[in-house]
TIVO-2410 file (N, C-alpha, C; in nm, 3 decimals):
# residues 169
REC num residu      c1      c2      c3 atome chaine
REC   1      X  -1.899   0.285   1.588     N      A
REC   1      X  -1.801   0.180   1.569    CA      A
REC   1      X  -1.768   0.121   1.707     C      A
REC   2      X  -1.778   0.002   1.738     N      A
REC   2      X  -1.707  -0.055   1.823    CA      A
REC   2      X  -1.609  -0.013   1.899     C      A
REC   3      X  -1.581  -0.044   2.000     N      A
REC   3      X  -1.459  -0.057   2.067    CA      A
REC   3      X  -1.334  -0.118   2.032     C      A
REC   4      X  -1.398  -0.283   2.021     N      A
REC   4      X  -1.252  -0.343   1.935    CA      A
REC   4      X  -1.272  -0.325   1.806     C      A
REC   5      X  -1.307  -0.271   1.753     N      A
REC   5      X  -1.319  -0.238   1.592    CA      A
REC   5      X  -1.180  -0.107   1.601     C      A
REC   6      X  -1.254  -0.046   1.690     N      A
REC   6      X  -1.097   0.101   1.695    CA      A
REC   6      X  -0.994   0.048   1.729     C      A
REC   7      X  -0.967  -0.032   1.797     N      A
REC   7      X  -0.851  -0.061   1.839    CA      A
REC   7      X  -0.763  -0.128   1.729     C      A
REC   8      X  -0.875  -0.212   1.678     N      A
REC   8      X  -0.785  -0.287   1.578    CA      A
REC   8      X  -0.739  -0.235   1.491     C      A
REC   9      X  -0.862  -0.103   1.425     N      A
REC   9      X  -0.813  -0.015   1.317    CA      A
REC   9      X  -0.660   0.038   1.338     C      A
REC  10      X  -0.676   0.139   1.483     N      A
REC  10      X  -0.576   0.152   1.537    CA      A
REC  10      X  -0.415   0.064   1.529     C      A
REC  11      X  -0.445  -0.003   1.578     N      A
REC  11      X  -0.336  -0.177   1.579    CA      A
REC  11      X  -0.276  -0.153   1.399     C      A
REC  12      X  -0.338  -0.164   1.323     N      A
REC  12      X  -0.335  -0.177   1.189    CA      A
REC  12      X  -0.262  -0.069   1.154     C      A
REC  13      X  -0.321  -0.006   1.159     N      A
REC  13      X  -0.212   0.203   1.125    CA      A
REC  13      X  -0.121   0.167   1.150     C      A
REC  14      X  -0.128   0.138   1.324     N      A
REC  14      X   0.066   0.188   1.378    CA      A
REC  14      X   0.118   0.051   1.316     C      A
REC  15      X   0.064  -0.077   1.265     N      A
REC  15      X   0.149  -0.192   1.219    CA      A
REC  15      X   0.177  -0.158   1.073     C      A
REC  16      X   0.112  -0.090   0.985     N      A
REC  16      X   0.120   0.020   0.837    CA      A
REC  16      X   0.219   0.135   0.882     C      A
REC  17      X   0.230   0.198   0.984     N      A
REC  17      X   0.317   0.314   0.958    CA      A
REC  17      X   0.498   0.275   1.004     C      A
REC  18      X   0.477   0.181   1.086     N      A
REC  18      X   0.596   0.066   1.135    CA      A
REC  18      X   0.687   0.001   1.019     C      A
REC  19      X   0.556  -0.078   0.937     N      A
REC  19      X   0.635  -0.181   0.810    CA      A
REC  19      X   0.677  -0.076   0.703     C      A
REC  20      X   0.584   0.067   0.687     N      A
REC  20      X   0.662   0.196   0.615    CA      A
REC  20      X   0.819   0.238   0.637     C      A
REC  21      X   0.835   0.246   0.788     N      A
REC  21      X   0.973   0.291   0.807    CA      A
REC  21      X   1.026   0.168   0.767     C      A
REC  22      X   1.014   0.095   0.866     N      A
REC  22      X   1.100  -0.001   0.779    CA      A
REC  22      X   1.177  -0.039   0.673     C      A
REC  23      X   1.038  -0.034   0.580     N      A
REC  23      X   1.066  -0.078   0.427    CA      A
REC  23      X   1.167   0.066   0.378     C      A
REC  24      X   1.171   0.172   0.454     N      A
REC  24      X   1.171   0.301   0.382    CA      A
REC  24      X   1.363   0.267   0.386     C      A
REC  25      X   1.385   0.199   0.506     N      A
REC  25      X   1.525   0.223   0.564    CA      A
REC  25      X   1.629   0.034   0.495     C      A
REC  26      X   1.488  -0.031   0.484     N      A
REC  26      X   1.598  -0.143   0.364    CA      A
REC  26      X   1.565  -0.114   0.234     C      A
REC  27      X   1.505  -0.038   0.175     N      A
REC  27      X   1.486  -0.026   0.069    CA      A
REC  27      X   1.583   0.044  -0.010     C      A
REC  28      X   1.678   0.126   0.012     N      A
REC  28      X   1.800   0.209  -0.006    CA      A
REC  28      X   1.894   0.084  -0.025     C      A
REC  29      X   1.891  -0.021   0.048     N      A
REC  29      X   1.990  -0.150   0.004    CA      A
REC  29      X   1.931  -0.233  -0.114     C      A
REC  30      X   1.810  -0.195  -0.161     N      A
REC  30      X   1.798  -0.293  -0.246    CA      A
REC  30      X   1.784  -0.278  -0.350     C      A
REC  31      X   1.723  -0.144  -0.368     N      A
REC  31      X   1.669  -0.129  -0.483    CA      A
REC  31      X   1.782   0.015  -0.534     C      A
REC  32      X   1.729   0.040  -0.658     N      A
REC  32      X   1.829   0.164  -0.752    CA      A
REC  32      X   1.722   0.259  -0.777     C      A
REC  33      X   1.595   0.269  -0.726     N      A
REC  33      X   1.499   0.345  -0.816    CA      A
REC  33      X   1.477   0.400  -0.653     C      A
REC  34      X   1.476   0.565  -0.678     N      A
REC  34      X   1.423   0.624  -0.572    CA      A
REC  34      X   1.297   0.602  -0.535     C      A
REC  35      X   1.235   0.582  -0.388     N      A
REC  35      X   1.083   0.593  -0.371    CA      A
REC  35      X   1.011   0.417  -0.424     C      A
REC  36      X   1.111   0.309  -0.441     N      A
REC  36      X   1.129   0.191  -0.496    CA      A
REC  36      X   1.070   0.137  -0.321     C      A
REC  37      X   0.979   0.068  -0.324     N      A
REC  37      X   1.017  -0.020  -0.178    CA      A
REC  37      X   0.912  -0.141  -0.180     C      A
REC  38      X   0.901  -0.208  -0.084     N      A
REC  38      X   0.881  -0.377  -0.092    CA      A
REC  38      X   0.727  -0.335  -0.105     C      A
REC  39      X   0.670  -0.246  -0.072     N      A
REC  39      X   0.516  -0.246  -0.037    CA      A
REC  39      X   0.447  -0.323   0.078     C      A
REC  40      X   0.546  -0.331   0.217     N      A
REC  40      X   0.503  -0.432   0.301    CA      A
REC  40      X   0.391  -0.321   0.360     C      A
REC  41      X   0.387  -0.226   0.424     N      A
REC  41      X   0.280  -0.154   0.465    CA      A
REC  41      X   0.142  -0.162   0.408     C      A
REC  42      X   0.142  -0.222   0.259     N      A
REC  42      X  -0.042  -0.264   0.187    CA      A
REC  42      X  -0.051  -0.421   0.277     C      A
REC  43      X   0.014  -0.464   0.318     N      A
REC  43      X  -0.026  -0.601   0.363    CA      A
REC  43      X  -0.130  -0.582   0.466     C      A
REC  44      X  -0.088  -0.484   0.599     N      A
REC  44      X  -0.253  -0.399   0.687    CA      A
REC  44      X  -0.332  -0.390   0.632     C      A
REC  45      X  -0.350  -0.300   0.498     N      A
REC  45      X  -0.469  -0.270   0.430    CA      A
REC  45      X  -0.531  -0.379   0.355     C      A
REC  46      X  -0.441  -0.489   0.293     N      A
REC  46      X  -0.505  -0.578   0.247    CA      A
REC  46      X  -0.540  -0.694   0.322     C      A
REC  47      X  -0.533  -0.709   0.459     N      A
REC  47      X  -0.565  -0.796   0.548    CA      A
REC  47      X  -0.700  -0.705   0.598     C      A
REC  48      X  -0.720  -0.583   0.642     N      A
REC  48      X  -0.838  -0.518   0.684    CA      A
REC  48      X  -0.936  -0.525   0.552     C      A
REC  49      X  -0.889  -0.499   0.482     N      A
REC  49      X  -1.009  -0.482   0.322    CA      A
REC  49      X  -1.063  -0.617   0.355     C      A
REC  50      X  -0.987  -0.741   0.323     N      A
REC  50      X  -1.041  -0.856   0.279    CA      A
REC  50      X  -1.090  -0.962   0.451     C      A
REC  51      X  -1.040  -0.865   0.554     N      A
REC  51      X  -1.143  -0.941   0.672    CA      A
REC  51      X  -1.220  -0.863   0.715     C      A
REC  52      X  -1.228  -0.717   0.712     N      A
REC  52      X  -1.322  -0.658   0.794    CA      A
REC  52      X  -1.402  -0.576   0.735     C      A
REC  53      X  -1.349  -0.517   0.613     N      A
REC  53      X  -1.408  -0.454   0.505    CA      A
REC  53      X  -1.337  -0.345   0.417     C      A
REC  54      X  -1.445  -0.308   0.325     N      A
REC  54      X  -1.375  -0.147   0.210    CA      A
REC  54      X  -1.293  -0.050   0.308     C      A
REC  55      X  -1.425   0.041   0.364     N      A
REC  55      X  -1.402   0.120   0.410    CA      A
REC  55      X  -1.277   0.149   0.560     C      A
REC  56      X  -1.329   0.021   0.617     N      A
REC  56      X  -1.205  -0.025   0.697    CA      A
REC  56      X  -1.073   0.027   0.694     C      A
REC  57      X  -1.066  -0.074   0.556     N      A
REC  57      X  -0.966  -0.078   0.473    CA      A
REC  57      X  -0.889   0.090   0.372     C      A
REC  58      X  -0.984   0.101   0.370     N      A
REC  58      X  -0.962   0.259   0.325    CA      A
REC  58      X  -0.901   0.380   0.457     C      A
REC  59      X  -0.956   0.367   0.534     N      A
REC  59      X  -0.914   0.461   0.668    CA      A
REC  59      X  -0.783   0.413   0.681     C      A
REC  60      X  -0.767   0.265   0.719     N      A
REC  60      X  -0.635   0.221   0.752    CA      A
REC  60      X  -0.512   0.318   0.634     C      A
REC  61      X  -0.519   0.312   0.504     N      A
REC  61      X  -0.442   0.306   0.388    CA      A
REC  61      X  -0.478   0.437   0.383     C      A
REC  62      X  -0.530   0.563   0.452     N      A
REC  62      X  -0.537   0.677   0.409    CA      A
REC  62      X  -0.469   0.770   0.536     C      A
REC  63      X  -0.485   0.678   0.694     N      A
REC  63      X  -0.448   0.746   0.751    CA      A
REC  63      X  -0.293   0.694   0.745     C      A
REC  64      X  -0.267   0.614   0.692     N      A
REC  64      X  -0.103   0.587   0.700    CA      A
REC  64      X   0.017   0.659   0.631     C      A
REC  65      X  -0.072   0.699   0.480     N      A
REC  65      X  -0.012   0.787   0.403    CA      A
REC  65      X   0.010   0.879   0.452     C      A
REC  66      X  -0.133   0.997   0.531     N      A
REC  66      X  -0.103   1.086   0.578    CA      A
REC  66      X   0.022   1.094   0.719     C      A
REC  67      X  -0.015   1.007   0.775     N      A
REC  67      X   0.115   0.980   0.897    CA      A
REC  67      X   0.206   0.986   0.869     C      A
REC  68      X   0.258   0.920   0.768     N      A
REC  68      X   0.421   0.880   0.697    CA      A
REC  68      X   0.469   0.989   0.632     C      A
REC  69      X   0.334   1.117   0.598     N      A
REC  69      X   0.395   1.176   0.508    CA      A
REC  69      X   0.436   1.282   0.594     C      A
REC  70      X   0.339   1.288   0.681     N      A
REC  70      X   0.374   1.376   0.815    CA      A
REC  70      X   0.536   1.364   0.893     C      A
REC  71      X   0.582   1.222   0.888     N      A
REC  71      X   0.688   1.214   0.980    CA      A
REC  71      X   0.782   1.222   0.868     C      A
REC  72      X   0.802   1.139   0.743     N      A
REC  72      X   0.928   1.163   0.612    CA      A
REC  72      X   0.941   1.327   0.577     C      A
REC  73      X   0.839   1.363   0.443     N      A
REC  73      X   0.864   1.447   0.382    CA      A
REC  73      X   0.795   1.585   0.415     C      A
REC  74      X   0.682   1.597   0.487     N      A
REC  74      X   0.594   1.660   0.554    CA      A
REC  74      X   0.467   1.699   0.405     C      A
REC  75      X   0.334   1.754   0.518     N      A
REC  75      X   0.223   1.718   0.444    CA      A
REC  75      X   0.221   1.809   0.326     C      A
REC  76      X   0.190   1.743   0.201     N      A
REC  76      X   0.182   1.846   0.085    CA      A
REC  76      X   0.298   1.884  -0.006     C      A
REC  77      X   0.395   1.791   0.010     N      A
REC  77      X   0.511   1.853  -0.027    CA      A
REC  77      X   0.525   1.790  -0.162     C      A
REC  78      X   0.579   1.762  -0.288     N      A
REC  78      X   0.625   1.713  -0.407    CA      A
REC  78      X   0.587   1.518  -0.381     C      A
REC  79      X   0.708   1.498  -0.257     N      A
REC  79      X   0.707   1.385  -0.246    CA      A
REC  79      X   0.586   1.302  -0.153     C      A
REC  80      X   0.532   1.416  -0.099     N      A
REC  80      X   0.368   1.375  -0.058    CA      A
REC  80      X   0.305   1.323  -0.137     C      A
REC  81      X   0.286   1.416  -0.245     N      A
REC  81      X   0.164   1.384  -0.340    CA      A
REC  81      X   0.225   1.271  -0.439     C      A
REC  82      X   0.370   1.256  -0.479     N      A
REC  82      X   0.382   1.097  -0.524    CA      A
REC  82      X   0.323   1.031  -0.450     C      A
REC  83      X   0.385   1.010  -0.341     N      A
REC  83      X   0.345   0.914  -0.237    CA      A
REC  83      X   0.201   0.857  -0.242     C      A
REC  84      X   0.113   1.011  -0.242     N      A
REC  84      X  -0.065   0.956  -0.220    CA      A
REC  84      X  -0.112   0.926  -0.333     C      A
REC  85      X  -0.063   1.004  -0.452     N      A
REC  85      X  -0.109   0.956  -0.586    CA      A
REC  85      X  -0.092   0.805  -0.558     C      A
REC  86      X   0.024   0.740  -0.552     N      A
REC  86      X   0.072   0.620  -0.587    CA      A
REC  86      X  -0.025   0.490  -0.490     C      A
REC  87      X  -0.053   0.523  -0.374     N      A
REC  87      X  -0.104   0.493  -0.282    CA      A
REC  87      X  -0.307   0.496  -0.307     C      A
REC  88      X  -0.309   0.605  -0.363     N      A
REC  88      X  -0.513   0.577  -0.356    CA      A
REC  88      X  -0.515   0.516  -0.479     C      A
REC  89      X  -0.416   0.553  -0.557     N      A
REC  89      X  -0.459   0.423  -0.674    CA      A
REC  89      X  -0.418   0.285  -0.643     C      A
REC  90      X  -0.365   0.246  -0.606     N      A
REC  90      X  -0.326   0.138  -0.570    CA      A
REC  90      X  -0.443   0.065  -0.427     C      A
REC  91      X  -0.538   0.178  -0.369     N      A
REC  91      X  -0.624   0.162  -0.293    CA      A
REC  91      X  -0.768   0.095  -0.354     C      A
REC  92      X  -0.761   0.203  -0.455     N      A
REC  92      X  -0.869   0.174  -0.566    CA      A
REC  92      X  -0.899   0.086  -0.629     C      A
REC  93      X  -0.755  -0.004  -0.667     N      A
REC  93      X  -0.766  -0.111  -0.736    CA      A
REC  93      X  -0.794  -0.233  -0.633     C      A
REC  94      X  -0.756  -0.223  -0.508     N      A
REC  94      X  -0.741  -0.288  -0.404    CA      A
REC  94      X  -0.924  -0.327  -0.386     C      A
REC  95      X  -0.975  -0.204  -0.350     N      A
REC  95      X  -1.088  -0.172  -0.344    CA      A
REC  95      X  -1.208  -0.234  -0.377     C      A
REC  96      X  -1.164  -0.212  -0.547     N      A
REC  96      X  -1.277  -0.263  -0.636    CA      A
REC  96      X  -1.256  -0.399  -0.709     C      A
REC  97      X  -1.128  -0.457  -0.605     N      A
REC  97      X  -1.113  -0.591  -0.717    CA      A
REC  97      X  -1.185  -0.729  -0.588     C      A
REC  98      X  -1.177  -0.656  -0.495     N      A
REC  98      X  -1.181  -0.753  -0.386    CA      A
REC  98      X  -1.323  -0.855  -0.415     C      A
REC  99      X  -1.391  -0.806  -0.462     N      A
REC  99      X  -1.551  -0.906  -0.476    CA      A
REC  99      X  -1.508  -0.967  -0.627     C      A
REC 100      X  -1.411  -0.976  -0.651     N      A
REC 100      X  -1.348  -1.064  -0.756    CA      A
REC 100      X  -1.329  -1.189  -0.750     C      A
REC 101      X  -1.317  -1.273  -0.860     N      A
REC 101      X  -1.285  -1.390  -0.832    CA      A
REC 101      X  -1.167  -1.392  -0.890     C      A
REC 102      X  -1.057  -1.251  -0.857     N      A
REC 102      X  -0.938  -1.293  -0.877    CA      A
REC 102      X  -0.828  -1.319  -0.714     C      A
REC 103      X  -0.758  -1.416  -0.715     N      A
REC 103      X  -0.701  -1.444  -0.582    CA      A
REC 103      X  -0.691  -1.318  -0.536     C      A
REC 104      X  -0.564  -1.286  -0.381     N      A
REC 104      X  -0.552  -1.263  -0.315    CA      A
REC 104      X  -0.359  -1.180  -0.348     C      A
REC 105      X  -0.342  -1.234  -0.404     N      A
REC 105      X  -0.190  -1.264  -0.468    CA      A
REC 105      X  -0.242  -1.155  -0.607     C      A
REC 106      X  -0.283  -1.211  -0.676     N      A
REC 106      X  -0.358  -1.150  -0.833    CA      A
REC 106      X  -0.337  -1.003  -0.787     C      A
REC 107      X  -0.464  -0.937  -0.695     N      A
REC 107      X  -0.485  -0.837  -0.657    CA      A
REC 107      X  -0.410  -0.740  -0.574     C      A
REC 108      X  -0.273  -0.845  -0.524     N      A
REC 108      X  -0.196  -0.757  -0.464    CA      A
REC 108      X  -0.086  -0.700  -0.573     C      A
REC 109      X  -0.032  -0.813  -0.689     N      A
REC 109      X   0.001  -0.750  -0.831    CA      A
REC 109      X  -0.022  -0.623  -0.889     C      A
REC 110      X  -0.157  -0.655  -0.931     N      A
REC 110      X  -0.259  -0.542  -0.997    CA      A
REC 110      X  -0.265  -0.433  -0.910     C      A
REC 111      X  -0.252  -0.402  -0.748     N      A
REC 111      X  -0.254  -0.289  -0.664    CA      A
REC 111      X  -0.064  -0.213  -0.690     C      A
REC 112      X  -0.008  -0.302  -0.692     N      A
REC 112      X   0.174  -0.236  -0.676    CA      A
REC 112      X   0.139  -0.203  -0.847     C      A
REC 113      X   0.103  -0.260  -0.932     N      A
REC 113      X   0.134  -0.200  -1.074    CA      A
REC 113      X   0.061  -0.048  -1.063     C      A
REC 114      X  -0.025  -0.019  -1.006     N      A
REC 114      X  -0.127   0.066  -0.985    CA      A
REC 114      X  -0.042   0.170  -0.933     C      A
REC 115      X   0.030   0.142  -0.817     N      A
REC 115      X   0.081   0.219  -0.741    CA      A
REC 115      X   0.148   0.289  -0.830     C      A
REC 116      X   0.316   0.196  -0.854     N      A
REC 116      X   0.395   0.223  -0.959    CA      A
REC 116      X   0.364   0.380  -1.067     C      A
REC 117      X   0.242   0.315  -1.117     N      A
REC 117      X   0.193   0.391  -1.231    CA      A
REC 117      X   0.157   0.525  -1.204     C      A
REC 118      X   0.053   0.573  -1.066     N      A
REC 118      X   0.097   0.649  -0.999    CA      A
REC 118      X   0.142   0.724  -0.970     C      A
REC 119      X   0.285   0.676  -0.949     N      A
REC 119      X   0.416   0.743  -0.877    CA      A
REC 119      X   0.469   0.824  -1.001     C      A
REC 120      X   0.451   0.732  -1.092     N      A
REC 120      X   0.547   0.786  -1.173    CA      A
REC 120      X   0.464   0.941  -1.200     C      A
REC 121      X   0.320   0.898  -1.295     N      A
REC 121      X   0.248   1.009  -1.352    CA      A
REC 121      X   0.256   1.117  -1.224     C      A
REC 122      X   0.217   1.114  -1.095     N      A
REC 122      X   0.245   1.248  -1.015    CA      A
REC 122      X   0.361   1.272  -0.997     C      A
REC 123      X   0.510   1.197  -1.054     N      A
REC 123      X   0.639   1.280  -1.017    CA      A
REC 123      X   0.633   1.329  -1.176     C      A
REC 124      X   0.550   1.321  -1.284     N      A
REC 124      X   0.587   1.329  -1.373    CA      A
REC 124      X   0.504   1.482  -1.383     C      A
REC 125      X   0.412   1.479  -1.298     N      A
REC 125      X   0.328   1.618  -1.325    CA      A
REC 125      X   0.401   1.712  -1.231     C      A
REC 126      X   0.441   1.679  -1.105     N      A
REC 126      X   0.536   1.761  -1.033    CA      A
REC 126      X   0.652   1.792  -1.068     C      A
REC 127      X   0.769   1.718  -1.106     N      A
REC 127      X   0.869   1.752  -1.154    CA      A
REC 127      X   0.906   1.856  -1.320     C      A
REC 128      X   0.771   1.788  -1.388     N      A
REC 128      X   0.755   1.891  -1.493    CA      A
REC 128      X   0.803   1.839  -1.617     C      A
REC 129      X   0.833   1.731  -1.603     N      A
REC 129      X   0.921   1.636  -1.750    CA      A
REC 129      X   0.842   1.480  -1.774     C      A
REC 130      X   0.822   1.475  -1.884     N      A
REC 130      X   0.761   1.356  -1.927    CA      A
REC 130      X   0.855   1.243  -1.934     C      A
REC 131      X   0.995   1.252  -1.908     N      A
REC 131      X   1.120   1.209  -1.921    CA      A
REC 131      X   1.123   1.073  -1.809     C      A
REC 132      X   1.072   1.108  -1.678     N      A
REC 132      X   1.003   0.982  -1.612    CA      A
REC 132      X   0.963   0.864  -1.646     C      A
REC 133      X   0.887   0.878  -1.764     N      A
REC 133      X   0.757   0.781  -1.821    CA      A
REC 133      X   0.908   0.690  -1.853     C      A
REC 134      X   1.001   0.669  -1.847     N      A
REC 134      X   1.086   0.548  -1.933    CA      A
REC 134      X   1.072   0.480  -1.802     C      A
REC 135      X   1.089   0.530  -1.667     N      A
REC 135      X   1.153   0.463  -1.550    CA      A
REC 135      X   0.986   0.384  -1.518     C      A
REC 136      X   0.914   0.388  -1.614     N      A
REC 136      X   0.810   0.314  -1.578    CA      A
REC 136      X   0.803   0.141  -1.615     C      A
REC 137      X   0.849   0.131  -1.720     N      A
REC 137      X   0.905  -0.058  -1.752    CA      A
REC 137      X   0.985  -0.118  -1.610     C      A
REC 138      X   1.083   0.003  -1.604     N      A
REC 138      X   1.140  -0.119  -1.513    CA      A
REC 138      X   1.059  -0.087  -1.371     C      A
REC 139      X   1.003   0.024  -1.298     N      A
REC 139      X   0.901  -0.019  -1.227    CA      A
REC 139      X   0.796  -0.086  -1.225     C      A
REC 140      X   0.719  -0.105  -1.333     N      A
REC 140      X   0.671  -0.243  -1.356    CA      A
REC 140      X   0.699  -0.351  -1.282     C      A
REC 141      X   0.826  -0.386  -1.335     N      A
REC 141      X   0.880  -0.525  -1.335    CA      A
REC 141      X   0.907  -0.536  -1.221     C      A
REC 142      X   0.971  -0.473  -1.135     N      A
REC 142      X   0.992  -0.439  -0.952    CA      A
REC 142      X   0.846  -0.503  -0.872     C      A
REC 143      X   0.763  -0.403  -0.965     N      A
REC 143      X   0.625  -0.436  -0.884    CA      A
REC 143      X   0.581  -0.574  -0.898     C      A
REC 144      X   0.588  -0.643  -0.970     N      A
REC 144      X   0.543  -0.786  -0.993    CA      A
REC 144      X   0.588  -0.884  -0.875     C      A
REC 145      X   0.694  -0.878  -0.843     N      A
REC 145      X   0.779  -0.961  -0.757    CA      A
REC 145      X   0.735  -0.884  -0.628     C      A
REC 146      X   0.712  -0.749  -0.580     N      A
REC 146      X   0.721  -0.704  -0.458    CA      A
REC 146      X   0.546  -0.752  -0.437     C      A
REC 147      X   0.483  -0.717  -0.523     N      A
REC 147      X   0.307  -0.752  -0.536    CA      A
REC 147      X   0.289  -0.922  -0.498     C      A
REC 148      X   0.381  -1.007  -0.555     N      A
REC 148      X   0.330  -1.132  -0.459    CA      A
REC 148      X   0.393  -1.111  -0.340     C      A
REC 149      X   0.492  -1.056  -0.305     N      A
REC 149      X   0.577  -1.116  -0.125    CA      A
REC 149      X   0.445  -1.026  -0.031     C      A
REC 150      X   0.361  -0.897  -0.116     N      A
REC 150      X   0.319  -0.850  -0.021    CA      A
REC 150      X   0.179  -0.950   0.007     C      A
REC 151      X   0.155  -0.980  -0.159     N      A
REC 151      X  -0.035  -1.099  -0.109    CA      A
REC 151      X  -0.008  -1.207  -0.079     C      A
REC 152      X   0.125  -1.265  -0.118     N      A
REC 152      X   0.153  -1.402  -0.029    CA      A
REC 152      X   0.152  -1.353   0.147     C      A
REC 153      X   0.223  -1.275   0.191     N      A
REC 153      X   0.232  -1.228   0.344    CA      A
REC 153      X   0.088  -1.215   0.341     C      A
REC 154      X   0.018  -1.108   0.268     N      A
REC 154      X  -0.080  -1.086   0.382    CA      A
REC 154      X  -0.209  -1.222   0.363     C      A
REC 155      X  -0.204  -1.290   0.235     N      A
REC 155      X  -0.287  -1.401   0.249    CA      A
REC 155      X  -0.253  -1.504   0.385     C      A
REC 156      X  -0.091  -1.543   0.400     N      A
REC 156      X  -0.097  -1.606   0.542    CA      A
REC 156      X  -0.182  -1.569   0.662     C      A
REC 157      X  -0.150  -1.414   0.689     N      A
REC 157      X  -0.203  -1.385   0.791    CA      A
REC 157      X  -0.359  -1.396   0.787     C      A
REC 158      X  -0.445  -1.342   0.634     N      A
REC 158      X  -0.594  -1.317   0.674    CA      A
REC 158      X  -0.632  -1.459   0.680     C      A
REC 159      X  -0.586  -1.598   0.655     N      A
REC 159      X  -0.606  -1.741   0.637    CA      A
REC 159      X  -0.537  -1.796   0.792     C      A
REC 160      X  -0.454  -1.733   0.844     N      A
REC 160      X  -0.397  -1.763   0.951    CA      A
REC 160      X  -0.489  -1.721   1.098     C      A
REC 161      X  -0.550  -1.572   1.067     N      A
REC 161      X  -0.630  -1.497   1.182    CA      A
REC 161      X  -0.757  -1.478   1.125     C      A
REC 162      X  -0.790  -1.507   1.041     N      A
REC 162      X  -0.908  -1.455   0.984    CA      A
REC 162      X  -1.049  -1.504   1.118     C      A
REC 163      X  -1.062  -1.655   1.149     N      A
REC 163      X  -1.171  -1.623   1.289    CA      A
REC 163      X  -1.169  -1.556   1.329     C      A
REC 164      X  -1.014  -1.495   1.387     N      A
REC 164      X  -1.003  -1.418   1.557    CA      A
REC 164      X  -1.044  -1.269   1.496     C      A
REC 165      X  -0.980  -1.217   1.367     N      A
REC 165      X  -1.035  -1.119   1.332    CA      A
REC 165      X  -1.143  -1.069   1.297     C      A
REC 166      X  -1.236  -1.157   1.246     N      A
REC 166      X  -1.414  -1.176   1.218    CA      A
REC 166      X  -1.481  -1.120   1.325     C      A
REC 167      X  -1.402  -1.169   1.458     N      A
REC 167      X  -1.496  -1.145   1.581    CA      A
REC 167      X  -1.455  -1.016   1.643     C      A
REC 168      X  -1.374  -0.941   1.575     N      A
REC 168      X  -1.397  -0.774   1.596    CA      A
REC 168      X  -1.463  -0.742   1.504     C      A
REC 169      X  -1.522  -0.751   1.363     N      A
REC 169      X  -1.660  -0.710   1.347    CA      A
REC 169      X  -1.751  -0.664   1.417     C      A
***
């Protein structure tokens, strides 16, 4: 791999593990659903997926989880494995929709519903109660609205940098 290829990867993480805290510390003002947050941290991953590539894109969104989970809840713990459940599916969909001819916006939707869904089924296998599955409608509906602010953001940027970023390829 490149030189500026690492760096940028690099660049990308710490700008994913950054928009995590963040989101982690307004998200308590906004929302009522624990573990509820804007999803600004997929905007890295979906700016690396859709300028530089999958796999790229995959390192970025795998080492961030692990980072975040390292510094919040620590690795392996209940709220880890929500976290990653919620997160590689939401990778997956990210993943395999990209050679789509669905937008940019579309796919950032379809990735937070993913997530969502996720979250719930691994707090639902950890916690031990199927009783969860209700808090899934209205996460849904959360995700719809947080899924465009995150593909509207990150479509600016990959339409905004997309040359300058091509040429770390």
């Amino acid at each position: 791999m490149k030189t500026r290829k690492i760096v940028f990867l690099s660049l990308m993480i710490s700008i994913s593990i950054v928009l995590s805290i963040v989101e982690s510390s307004i998200s308590i003002l906004f929302f009522a659903f624990p573990g509820m947050k804007l999803g600004l941290a997929n905007i890295a991953t979906m700016v690396v997926v859709f300028t530089i590539g999958r796999k790229e894109g995959a390192i970025v969104s795998i080492f961030r989880i692990f980072i975040v989970g390292l510094i919040y809840s620590g690795l392996f713990t209940p709220s880890f494995w929500i976290s990653f459940t919620g997160g590689v599916l939401a990778l997956l969909v990210l993943l395999s929709l990209k050679s789509s001819k669905l937008s940019i916006m579309t796919i950032s939707v379809l990735s937070a519903l993913m997530h969502m869904v996720g979250q719930i089924i691994a707090a639902i296998v950890v916690v031990k109660t199927t009783l969860l599955i209700y808090y899934l409608p209205y996460m849904i509906l959360l995700s719809i609205p947080t899924g465009i602010i995150t593909g509207y953001l990150a479509k600016r940027i990959i339409f905004g940098f997309s040359e300058k970023i091509v040429l770390i390829k």
